[in-house]
GUVEX-700141 format. One record per residue (C-alpha): residue in one letter; x, z, y. Coordinates in steps of 0.25 Angstrom, whole numbers, plus 2048, in hexadecimal, padded with zeros to 3 digits. Example, Ala and Ser with C-alpha at 12.3 -4.5 7.8 and 13.67 -1.06 7.14 Angstrom:
residues 2
A83181F7EES83781D7FC
END
This chain:
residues 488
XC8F6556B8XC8165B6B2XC8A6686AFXC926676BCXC846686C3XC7D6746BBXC8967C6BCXC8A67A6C9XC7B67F6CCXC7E68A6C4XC8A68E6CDXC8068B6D8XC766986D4XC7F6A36CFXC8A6A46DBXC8F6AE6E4XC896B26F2XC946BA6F5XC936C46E9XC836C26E5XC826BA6DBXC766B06DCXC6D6AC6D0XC646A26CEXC5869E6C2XC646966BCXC6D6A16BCXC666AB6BBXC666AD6ABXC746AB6A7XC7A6B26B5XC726C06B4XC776C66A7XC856C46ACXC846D06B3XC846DE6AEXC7D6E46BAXC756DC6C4XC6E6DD6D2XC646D06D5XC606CE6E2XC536C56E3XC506C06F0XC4B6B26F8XC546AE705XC4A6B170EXC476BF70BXC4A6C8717XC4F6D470DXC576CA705XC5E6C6711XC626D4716XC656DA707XC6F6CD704XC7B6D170EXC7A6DF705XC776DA6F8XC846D06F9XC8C6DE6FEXC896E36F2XC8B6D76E8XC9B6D86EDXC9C6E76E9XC956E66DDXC9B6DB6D9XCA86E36D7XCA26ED6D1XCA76F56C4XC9E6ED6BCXC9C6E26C6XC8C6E26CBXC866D36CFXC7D6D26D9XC746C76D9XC6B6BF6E0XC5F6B66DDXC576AE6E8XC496AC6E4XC446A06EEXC4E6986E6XC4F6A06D7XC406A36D4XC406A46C5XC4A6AF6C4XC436B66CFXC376B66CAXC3B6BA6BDXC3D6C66C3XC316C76CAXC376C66D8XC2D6C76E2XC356CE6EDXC406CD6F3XC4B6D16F3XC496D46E3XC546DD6DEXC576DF6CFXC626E56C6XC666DE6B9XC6B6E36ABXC756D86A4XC6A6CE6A9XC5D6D66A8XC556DC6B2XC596EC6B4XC526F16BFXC4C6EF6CEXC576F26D8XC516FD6E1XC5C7006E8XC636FE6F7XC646F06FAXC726F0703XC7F6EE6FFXC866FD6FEXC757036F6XC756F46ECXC836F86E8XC827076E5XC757056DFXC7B6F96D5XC897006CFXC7C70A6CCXC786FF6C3XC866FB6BDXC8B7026B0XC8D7116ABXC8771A6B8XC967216B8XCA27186B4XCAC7216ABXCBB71F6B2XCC171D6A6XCD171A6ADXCD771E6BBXCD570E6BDXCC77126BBXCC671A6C4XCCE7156CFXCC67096D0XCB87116D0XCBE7176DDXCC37096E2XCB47046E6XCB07066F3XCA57106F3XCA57206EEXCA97236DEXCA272E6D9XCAD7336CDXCAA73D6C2XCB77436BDXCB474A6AFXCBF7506A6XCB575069BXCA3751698XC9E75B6A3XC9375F6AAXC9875A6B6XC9B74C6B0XC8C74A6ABXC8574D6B7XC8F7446BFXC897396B5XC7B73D6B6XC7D73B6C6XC847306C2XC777296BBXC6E72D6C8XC777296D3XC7F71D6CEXC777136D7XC7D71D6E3XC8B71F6E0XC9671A6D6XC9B7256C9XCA77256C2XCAC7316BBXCB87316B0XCBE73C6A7XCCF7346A6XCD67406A8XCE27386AFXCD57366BBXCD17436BAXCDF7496BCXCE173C6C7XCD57406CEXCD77506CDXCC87516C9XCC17566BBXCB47596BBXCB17546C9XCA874B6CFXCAF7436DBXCAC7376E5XCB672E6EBXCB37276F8XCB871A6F8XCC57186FDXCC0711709XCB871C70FXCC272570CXCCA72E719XCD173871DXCC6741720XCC2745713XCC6746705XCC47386FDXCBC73F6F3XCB07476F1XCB07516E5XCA37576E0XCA47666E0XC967686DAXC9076C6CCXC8B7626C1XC7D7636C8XC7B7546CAXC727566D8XC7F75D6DDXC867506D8XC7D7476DEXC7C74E6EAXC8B7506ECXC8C7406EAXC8173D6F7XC84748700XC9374A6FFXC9D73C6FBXC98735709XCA673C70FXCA474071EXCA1733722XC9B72A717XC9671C717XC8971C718XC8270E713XC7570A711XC7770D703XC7B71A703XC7272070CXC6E72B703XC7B732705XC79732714XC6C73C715XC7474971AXC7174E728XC7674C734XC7C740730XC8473773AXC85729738XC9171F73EXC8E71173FXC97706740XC9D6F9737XCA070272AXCA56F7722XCAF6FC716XCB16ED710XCB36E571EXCB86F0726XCBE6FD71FXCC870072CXCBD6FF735XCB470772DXCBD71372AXCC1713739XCB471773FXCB271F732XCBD727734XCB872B741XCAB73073CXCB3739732XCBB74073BXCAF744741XCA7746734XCB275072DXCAE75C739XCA075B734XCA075D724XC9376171FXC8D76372DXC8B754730XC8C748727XC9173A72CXC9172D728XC9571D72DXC8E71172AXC8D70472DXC8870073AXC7F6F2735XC7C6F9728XC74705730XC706FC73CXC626FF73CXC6670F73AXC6E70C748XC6270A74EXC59714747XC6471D74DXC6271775DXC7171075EXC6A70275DXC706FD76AXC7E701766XC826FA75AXC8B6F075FXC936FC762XCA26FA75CXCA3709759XC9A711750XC8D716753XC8872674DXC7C72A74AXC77738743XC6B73B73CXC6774973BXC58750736XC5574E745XC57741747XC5F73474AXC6D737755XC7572B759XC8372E761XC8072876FXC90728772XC9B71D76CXCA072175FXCAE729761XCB2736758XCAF73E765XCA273A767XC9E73A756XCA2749758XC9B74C764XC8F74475EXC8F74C750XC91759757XC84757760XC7D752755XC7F760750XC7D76975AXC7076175CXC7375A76AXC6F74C766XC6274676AXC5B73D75DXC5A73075FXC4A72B75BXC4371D75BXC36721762XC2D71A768XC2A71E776XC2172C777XC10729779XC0E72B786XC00730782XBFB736773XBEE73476DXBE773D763XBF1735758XC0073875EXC0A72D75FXC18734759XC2372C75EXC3373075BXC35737769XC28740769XC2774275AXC2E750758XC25754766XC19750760XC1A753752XC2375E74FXC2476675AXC1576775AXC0C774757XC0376A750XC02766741XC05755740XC0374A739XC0C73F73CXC0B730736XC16726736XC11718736XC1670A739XC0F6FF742XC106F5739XC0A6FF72CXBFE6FB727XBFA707721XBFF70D72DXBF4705735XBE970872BXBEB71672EXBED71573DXBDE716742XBDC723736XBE872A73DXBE372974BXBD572E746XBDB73B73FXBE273D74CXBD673C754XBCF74574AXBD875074CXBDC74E75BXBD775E75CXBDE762751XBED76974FXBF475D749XBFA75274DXBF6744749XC0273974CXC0872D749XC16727749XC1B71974AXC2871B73FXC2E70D743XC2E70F751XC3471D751XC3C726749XC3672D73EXC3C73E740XC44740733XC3A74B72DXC3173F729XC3473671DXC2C729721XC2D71F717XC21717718XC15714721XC0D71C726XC1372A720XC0C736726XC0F743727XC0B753729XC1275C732XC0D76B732XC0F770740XC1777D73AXC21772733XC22767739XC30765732XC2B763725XC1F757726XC1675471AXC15746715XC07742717XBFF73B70AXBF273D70BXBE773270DXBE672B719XBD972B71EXBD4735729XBCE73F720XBD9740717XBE3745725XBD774D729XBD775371CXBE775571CXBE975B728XBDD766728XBE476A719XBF276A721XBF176C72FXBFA77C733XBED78173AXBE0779734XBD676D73BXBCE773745XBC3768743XBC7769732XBC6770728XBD277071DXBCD766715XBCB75D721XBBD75F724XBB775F731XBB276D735XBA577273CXBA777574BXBA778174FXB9A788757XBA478A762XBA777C764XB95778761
END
């Protein structure tokens, strides 16, 4: 009976939640170094971030676990597992680590929803490129569900070795396989080629089902072919593979893209989008994605209020801006949208709060009044993007209004800008609060990231060394100058 009970327990902290397996402290020893390659997830129940990464996390336990070598994805919870918790010095959660045949690897870094955790962990999981060694081989490297990168080498080349240098860099990105059997090479009609295969569920009528690299062996070429040109005319774009989505314009259709629950459905709409996408190679690029996946992109785009819509909602995003389709998705209307979006027709859509109604000596720039105020102005600018809730932000506050008040007479403009209530213009790269920069009234198009110190004197001192035309109360190293005997 003693037995019965301690296998029991046992059985009660190493089980299946779906496919994460779940240690415990009494588990945790003997369960670890079965696997080859592992990702631990660290994490208490009432954790907010826990809660939304475990729909994503158990996502990509199901895929990995059928990898080729299988990759476990586990999961520990520390309200109830301390000692194994803290002996890897948990303190936050969720905790993410990769381990080695039972050791510690590495920190995981990387993206924390299903389609980024998966790519990123068969980047951990054996040889960078698998050698195809039979046609079996290689028939099931093509069977998975995402794209195969395939090196086909009749022997040692220069081509082949970059293809593995690429291979080492971009293995957390996308899946390599090459081979050199020449009963492959003669099936496959290639020999010293570098080929991606789409898997066969994005695969159509509009396009070839593969992508051959028609470059040299410079590996930046390589890398470069496999971002910018295995997408297809109308790839799907994921959280995890954004990075292949930067091209401009880019027109983006959302609706339920679900491959595993729903490949008919997905391919129908799909397929509408192609046949629109194949009259605009190279001029504008397309892609779909999954309507709850990109719910908060939806309303960054102004089509908030029309997601419960049964047909897909379009929007674009050029250098210019945000461009949502007002009208019902059809082919037509995809068309005539894509068409005006070239010709220049279409009207941005900005989050703005509502134009002052009054400005003080420090301007308030909102979305709707920013390119009035800032760029179109015969003035030079500094511009700061802040949050409310920003405590360095509020810290600077008073020390802005005061430099504004300094140089009310002065050809610059001192402004502010509330980056969580409006849309920051695409020419700034705001990461963090507050972030500041320098536009040059001569070029306004290329703004100059602000990093000097903060007090009053040190933007004094910055703007007289920068300013187009010079302070008229300064002097270039921002010191107050004499008046003149006309103005005694």
């Amino acid at each position: 009976m003693k037995l019965f009970l301690v296998g029991a327990l046992l059985l009660l902290s190493v089980y299946a939640s779906d496919d994460v397996i779940v240690y415990g402290d009494s588990s945790w020893d003997d369960g670890i170094k079965q696997h080859e390659v592992a990702l631990v997830k660290f994490y208490a129940p009432w954790c907010g971030h826990c809660k939304r990464m475990a729909p994503e996390y158990e996502k990509a336990a199901t895929k990995l676990k059928a990898n080729d070598p299988p990759i476990a994805l586990i999961k520990v919870d520390c309200t109830i597992d301390k000692e194994t918790c803290d002996k890897f010095g948990v303190q936050g959660f969720p905790t993410l680590k990769i381990f080695r045949n039972g050791e510690v690897s590495q920190d995981y870094d990387g993206p924390r929803e299903a389609d980024g955790i998966i790519k990123y962990m068969r980047g951990q999981s054996g040889p960078s490129a698998r050698e195809l060694t039979s046609q079996a081989d290689f028939d099931k490297f093509l069977s998975q569900d995402d794209n195969a990168v395939i090196g086909f080498f009749e022997g040692e080349s220069k081509l082949k070795d970059s293809f593995l240098k690429v291979a080492d860099t971009e293995r957390d990105r996308f899946r390599f396989g090459y081979t050199s059997v020449k009963a492959v090479l003669e099936k496959a009609g290639f020999t010293d080629d570098i080929v991606v295969y789409p898997p066969k569920k994005l695969q159509n009528k509009f396009e070839p089902n593969e992508f051959k690299y028609d470059g040299n062996y410079d590996t930046d070429k390589i890398k470069n072919f496999l971002v910018h040109e295995t997408n297809g005319l109308a790839g799907v774009r994921t959280q995890g593979n954004l990075f292949q989505f930067e091209s401009k314009p880019l027109v983006t259709v959302y609706y339920n893209v679900d491959y595993v629950k729903d490949p008919k459905g997905s391919n129908y709409w799909r397929n509408r989008v192609l046949k629109v996408a194949q009259d605009y190679k190279r001029k504008v690029h397309f892609a779909v994605s999954n309507k709850e996946e990109f719910s908060s992109e939806i309303d960054e785009h102004g089509l908030a209020d029309r997601k419960e819509s049964d047909k897909p909602l379009v929007a674009a995003q050029t250098s210019e801006g945000k461009f949502p389709m007002d009208k019902p998705f059809s082919i037509e209307n995809l068309k005539e949208f894509v068409d005006d979006l070239l010709a220049g027709k279409l009207q941005s859509y900005m989050k703005s709060e509502p134009i002052p109604d009054n400005q003080e000596n420090l301007k308030v720039a909102v979305g709707r009044n920013f390119k009035e105020l800032i760029i179109d102005a015969d003035k030079d600018a500094l511009i700061e993007f802040y949050a409310p809730w920003c405590g360095h932000c509020k810290t600077l506050a008073p020390k802005y209004e005061e430099l504004a008040d300094k140089l009310a007479e002065e050809d610059v403009i001192i402004a502010k800008m509330d980056a969580t209530a409006n849309d920051v213009p695409p020419l700034f790269n705001v990461k963090g609060f507050p972030t500041l920069f320098w536009l040059p009234k001569n070029d306004k198009q290329n703004p100059v990231p602000y990093n000097g110190g903060r007090e009053v004197k040190d933007f004094v001192k910055f703007i007289a060394a920068h300013s187009t035309d010079g302070l008229k109360g300064y002097d270039k190293n921002g010191k107050k100058t004499k008046k003149s005997t006309d103005e005694l």
